[in-house]
MMTF fields as JSON, N, C-alpha, C and O atoms, coordinates in Angstrom:
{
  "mmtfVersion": "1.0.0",
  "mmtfProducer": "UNKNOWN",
  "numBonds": 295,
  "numAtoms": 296,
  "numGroups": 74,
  "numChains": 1,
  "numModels": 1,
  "chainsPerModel": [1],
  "groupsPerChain": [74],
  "chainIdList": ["A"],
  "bondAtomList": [4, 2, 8, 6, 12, 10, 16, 14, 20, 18, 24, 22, 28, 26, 32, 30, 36, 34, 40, 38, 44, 42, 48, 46, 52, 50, 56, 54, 60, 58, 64, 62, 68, 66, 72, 70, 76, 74, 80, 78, 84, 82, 88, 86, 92, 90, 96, 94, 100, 98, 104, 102, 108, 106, 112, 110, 116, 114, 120, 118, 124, 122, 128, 126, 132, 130, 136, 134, 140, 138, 144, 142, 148, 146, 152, 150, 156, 154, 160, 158, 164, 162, 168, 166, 172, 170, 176, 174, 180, 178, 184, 182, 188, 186, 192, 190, 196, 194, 200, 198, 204, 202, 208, 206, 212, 210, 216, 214, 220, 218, 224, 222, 228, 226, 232, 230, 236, 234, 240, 238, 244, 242, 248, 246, 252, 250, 256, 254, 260, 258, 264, 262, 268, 266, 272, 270, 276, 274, 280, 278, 284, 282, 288, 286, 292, 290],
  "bondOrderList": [1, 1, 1, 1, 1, 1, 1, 1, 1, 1, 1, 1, 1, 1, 1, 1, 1, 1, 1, 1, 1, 1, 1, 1, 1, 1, 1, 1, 1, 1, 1, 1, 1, 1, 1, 1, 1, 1, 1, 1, 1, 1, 1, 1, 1, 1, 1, 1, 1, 1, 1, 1, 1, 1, 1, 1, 1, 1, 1, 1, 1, 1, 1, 1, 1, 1, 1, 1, 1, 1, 1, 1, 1],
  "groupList": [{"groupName": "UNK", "atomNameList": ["N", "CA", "C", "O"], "elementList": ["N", "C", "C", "O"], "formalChargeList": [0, 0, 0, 0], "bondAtomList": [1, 0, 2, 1, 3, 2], "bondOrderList": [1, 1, 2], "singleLetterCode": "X", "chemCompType": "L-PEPTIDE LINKING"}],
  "groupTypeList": [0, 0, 0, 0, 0, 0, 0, 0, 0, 0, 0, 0, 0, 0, 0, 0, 0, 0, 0, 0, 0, 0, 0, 0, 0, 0, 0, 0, 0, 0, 0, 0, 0, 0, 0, 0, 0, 0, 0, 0, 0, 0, 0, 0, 0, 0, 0, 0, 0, 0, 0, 0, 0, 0, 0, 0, 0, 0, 0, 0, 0, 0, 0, 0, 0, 0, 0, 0, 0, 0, 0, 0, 0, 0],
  "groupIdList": [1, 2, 3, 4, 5, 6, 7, 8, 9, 10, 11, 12, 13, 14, 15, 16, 17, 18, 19, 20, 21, 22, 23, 24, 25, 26, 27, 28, 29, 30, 31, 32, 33, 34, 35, 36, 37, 38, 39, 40, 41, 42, 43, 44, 45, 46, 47, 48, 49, 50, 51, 52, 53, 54, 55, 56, 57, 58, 59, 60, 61, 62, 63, 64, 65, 66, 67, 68, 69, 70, 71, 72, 73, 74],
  "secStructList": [7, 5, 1, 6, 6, 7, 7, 6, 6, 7, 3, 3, 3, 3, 3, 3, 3, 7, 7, 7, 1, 6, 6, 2, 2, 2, 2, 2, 2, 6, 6, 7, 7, 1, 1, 7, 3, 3, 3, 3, 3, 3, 3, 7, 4, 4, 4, 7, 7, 3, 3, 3, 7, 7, 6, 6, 7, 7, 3, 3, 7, 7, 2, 2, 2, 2, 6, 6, 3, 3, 3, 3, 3, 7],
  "xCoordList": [188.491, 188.72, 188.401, 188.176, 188.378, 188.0, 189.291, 190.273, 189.03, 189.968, 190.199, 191.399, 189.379, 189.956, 191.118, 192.168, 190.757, 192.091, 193.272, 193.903, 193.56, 194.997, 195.638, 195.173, 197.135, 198.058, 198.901, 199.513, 199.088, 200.017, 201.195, 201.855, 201.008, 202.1, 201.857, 202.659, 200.51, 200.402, 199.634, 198.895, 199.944, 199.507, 198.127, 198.185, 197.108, 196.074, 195.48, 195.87, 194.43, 194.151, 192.536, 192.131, 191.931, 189.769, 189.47, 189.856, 188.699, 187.975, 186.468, 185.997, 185.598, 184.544, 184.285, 184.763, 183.399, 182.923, 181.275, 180.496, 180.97, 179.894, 178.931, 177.952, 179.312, 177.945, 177.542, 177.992, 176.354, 175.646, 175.426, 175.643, 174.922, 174.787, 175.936, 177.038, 175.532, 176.765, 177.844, 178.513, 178.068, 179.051, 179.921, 181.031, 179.41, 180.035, 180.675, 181.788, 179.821, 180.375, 181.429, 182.181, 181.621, 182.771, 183.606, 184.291, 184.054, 184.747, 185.487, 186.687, 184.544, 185.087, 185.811, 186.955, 185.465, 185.983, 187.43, 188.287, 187.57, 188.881, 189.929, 190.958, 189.524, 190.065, 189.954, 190.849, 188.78, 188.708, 187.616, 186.387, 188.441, 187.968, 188.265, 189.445, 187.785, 187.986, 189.286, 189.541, 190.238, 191.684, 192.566, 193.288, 192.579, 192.872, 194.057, 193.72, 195.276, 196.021, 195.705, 195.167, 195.773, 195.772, 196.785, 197.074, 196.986, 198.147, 197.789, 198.097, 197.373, 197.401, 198.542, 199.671, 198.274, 199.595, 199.173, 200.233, 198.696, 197.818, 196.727, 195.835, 196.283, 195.393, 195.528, 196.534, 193.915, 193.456, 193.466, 193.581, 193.365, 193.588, 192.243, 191.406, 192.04, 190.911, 191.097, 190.178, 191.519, 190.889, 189.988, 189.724, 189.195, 188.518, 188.974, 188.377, 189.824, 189.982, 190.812, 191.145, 191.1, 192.273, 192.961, 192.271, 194.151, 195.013, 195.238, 196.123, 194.465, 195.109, 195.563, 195.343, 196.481, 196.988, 196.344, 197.135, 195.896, 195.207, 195.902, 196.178, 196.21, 196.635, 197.787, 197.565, 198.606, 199.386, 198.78, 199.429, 197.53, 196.775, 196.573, 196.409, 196.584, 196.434, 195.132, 194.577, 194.495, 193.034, 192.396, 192.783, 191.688, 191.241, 189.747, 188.692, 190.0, 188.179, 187.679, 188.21, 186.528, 185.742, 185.229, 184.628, 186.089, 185.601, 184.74, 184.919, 183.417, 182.212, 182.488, 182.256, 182.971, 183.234, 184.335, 184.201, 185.202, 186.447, 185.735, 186.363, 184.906, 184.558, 183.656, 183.224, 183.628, 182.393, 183.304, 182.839, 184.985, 185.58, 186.359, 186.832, 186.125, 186.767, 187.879, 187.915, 188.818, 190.351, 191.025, 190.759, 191.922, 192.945, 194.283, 194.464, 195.125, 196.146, 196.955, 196.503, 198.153, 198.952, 200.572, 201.441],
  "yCoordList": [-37.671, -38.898, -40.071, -39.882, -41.411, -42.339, -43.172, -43.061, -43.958, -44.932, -45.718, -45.991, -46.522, -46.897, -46.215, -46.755, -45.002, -44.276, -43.694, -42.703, -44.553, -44.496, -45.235, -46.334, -44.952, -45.582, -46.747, -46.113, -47.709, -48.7, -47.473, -46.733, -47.762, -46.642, -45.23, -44.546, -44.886, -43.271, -43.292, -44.22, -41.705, -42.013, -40.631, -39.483, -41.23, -40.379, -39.996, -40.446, -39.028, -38.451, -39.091, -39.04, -39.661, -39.437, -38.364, -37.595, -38.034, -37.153, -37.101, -36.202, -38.602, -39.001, -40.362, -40.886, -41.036, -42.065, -41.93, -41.061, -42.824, -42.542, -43.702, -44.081, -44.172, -45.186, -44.97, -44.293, -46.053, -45.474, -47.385, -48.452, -47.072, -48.285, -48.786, -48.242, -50.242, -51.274, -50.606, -49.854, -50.959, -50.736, -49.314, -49.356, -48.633, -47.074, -48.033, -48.524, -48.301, -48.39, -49.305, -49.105, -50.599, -51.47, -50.687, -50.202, -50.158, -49.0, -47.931, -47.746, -47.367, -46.77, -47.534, -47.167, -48.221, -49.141, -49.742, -50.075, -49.833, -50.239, -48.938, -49.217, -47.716, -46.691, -45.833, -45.167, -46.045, -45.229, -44.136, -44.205, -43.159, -41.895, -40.755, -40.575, -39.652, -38.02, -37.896, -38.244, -37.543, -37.108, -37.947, -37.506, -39.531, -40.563, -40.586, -40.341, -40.927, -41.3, -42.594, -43.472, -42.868, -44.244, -44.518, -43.569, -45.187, -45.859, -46.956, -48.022, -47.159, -48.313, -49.099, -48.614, -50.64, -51.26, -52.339, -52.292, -52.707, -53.786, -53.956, -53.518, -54.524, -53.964, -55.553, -56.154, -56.138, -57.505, -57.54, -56.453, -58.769, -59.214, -58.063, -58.154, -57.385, -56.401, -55.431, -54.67, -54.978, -54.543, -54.508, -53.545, -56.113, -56.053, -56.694, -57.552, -56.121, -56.01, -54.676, -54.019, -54.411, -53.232, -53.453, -53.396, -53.673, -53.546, -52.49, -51.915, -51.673, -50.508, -50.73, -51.539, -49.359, -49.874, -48.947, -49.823, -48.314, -47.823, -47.879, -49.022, -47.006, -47.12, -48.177, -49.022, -48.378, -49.883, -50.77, -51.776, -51.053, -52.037, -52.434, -51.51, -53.668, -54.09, -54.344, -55.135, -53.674, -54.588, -54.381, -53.763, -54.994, -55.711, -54.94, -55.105, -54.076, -54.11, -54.167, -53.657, -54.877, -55.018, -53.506, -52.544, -54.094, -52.921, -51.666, -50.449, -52.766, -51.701, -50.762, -49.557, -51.506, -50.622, -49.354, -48.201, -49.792, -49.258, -47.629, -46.572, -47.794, -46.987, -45.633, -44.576, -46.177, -45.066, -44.57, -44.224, -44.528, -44.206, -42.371, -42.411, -41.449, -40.259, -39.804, -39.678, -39.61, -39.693, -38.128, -37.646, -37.687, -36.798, -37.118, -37.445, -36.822, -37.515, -36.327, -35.192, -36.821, -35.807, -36.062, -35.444],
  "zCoordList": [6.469, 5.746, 6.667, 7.863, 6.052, 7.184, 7.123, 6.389, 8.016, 8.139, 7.412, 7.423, 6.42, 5.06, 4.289, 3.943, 4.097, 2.872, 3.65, 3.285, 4.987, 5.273, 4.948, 4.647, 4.847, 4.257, 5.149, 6.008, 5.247, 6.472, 6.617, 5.887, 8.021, 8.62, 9.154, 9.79, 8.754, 8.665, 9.911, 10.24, 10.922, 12.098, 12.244, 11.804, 12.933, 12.539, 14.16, 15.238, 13.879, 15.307, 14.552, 13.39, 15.787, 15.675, 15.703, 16.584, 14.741, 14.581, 15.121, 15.817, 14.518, 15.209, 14.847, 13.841, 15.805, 15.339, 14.683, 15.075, 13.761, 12.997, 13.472, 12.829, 14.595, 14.713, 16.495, 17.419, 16.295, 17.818, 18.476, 17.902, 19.867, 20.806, 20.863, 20.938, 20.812, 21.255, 20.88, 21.589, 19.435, 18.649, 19.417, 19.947, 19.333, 20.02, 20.994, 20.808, 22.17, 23.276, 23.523, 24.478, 22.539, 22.559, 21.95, 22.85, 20.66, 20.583, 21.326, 21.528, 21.624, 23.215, 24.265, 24.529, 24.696, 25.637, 25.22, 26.039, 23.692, 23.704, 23.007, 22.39, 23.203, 23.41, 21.87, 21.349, 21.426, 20.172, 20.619, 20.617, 20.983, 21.566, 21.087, 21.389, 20.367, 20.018, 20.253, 21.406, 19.643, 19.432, 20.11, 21.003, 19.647, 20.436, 18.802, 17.644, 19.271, 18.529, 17.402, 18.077, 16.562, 16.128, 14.561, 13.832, 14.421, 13.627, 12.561, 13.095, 11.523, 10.287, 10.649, 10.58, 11.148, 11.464, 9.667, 9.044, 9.28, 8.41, 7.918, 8.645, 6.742, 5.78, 5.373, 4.995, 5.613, 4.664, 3.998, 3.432, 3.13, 1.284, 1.044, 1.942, 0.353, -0.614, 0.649, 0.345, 1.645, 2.522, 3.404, 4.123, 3.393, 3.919, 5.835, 6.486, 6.115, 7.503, 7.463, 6.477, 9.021, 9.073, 10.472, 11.49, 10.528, 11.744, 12.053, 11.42, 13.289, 14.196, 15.644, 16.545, 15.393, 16.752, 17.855, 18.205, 18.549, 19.779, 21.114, 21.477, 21.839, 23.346, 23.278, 24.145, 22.782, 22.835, 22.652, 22.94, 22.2, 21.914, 20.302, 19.504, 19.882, 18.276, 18.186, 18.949, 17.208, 17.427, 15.302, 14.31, 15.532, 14.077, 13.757, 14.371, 12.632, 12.411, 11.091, 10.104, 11.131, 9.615, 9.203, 9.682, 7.582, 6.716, 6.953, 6.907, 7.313, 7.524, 8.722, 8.814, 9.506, 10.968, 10.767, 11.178, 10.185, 10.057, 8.618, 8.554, 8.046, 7.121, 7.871, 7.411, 9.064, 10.137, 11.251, 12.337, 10.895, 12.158, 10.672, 9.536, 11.419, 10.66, 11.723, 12.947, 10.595, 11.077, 10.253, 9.151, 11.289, 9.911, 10.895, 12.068, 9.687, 9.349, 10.496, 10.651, 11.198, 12.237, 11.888, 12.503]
}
């Protein structure tokens, strides 16, 4: 499943990320890595943002980004 059809609150493991270059690598860098814990803290008006939380870290991603991250639920 991706990171869109989680629920606020529900805590998920990466499965993979679906994109390449930059993008990967800023990703990575702020700790969205293969069986990296992560958490739905908040969800924008339509959804079009998503609050996760990562490593103790809060961080924000657009829709599109957030639709190329595959997650299952732990």
């Amino acid at each position: 499943m991706c990171l869109l059809e989680m629920k606020t609150g529900e805590m998920a493991s990466i499965d993979a990320l679906n994109v390449n270059g930059e993008l990967k690598n800023r990703l990575n860098s702020l700790g969205f890595i293969r069986n990296n814990a992560i958490c739905v803290k908040h969800f924008g008006l339509f959804k079009s943002t998503v609050q996760v939380m990562v490593n103790r870290s809060l961080v924000a991603l657009r829709k599109d980004e957030a639709r190329l991250i595959e997650v299952h639920i732990i």
